[in-house]
C-alpha positions as CSV (number, residue, x, y, z in Angstrom):
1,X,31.4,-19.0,7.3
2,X,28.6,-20.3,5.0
3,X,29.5,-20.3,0.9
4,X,27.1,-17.5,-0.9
5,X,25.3,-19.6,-3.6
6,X,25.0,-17.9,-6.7
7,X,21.5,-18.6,-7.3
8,X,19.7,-15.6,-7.7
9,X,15.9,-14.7,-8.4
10,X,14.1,-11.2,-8.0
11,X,10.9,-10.8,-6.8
12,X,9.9,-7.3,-7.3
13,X,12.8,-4.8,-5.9
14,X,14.0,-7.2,-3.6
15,X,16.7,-9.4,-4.2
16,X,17.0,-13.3,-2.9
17,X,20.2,-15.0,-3.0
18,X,19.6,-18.4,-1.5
19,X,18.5,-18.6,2.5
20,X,22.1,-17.6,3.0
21,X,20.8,-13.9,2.0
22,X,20.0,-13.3,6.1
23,X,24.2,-13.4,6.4
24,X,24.8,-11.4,3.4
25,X,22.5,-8.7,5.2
26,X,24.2,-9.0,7.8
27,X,26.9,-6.2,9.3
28,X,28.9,-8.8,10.1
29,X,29.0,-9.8,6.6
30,X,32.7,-10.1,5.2
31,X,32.1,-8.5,1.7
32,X,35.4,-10.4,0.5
33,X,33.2,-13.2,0.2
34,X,30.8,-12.1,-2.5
35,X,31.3,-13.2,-5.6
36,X,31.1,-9.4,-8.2
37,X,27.3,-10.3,-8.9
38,X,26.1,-10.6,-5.7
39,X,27.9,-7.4,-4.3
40,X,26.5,-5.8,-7.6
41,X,23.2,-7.2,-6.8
42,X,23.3,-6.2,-3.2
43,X,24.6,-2.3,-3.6
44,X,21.6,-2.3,-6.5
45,X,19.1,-3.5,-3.6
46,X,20.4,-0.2,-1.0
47,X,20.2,2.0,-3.8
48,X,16.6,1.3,-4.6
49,X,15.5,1.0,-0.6
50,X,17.5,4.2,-0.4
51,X,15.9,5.9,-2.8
52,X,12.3,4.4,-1.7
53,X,12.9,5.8,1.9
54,X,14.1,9.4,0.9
55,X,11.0,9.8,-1.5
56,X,8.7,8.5,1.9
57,X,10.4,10.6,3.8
58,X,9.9,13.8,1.4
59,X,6.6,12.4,1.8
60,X,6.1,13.3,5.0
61,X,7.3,17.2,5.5
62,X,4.0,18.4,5.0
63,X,2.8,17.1,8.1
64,X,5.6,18.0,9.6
65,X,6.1,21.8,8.8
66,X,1.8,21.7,8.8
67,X,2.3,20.6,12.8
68,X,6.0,23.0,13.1
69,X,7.7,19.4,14.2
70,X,11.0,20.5,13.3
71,X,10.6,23.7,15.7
72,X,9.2,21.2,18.8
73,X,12.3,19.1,18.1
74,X,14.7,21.9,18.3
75,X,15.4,22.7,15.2
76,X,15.3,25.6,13.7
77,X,13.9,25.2,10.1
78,X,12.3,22.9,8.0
79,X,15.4,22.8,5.9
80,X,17.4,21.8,9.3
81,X,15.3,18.8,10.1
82,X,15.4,17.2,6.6
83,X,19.3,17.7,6.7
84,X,20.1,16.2,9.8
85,X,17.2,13.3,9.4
86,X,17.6,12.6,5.6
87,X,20.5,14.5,4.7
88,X,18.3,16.5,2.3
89,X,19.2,19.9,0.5
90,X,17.3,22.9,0.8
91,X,16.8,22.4,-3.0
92,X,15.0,19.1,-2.2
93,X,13.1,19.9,0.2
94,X,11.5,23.1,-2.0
95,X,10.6,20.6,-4.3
């Protein structure tokens, strides 16, 4: 397996460690070969795209209780849909 180099520079949110990044994103990656900064940088980098999908996501209910989505898709509330999809509260979804 290729060494990580420890190299890093951020451009914006995202996170580039060296061309080897492809095989750190990787599922086959063997996390026992990060060094501490690039796991830290790498669990920082899912954090942030989590937290940039949920709030797209959040975005979207509108539209999809405006159109009833969640009833043509078989479920039975709102509150349902954005569980099961997002694993969002009913408290979050109110919001």
């Amino acid at each position: 397996m290729e060494k990580f180099e420890k190299n890093q520079s951020r451009i914006g949110q995202s996170i580039v460690i060296s061309p080897s990044e492809k095989i750190i994103l990787s599922n086959s990656t063997n996390l026992t070969c990060l060094t501490d900064q690039n796991l830290y940088e790498l669990c920082k980098t899912y954090g942030t795209r989590a937290l940039e999908w949920r709030r797209k996501f959040i975005g979207l209910l509108p539209e999809v209780n405006k159109r009833k989505l969640y009833q043509k898709k078989g479920f039975g509330s709102i509150f349902e849909f954005a569980k099961k999809l997002a694993g969002l509260s009913e408290e979050q979804v109110r919001l």
